[in-house]
N, C-alpha and C positions, 0 to 999 in steps of 0.2 A: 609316106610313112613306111619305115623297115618294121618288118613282123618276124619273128625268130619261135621257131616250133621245135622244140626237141624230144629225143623221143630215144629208148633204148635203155635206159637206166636199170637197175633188177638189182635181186642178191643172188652172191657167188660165194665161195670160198676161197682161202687165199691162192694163190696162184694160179687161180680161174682168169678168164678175160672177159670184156664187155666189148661192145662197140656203140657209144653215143652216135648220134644223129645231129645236126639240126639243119631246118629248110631254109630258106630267107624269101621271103619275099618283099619285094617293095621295089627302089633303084635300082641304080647299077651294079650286080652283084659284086665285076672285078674291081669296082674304085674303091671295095672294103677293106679293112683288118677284120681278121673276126677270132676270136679265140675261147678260150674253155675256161672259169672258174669255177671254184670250189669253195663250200664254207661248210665247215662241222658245227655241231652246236657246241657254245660258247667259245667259238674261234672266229678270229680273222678271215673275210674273204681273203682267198689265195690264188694266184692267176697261174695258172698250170701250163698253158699252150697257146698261142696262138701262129695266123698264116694270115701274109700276105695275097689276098682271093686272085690278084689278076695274075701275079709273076711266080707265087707257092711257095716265098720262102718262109721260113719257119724258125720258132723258137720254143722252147720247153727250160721250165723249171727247172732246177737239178734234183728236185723229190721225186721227178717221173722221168729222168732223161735216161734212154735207153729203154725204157718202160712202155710207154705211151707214144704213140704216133699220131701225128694232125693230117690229113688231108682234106680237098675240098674237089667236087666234081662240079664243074662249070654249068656242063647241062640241065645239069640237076637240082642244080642253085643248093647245094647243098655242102657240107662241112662235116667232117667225121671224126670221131678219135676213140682210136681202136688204143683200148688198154691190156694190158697184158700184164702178167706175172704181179696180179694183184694184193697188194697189200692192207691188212686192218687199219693202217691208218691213210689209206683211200678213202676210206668210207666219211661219204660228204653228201650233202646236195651240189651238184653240176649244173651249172649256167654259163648258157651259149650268150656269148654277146658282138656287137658288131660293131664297129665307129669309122667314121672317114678318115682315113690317116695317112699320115705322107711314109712311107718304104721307112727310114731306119726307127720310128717309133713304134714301127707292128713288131718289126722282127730283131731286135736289141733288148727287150723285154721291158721298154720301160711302162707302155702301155700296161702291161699286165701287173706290172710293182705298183702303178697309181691306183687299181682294183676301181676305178672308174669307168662307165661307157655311154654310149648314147645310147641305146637301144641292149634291151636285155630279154632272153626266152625267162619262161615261167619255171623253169627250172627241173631236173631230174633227179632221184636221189642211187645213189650208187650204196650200196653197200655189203662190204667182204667182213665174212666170219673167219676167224681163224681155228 
């Protein structure tokens, strides 16, 4: 069983940064996709980022792209996304999630357009004032 812990979330002001976390524990770290959602109230979950855990490639939304960076540290079992030049309408709950996925469903974004996963964290709430 994958267990997803995240952690980091806070409020800032606009053009503040954050840096989310999440751990994984369970399998094989690098046989994951694991990526970053978001959902405001009364919105759509929105799949913001994710990475390929064994090879690192990456995909971003175009609402964060240039904004937001994904990485993952292998030792660490761990998955990161440093935001940056924070906007009011960032402000979401964050949810780290994970799924077994073959290389062009992690990183083509369709995984993240389905806003489905097997495994999801409990979630962090981000939120920038302007």
């Amino acid at each position: 069983q994958v267990q997803l812990v995240e952690s980091g979330g806070g409020s800032v002001q606009a053009g503040g940064s954050l840096r989310l976390s999440c751990a994984f524990s369970g399998y094989t770290f690098t046989s994951y996709c694991m990526g970053w959602f978001r959902q405001a109230p009364g919105k759509e979950r929105e799949g913001v980022s994710s990475i390929a855990i064994g090879g690192g490639s990456t995909y971003y939304a175009d609402s964060v792209k240039g904004r937001f960076t994904i990485s993952r540290d292998k030792e660490k079992r761990t998955m990161y996304l440093q935001m940056n030049s924070l906007k009011p309408e960032d402000t979401a709950m964050y949810y780290c999630a994970a799924e077994a996925l073959d290389w062009p469903a992690c990183v083509t974004g369709s995984w993240l357009r389905g806003g489905r996963s097997d495994y999801w964290g409990q979630g962090t709430q981000v939120t920038v004032s302007s």
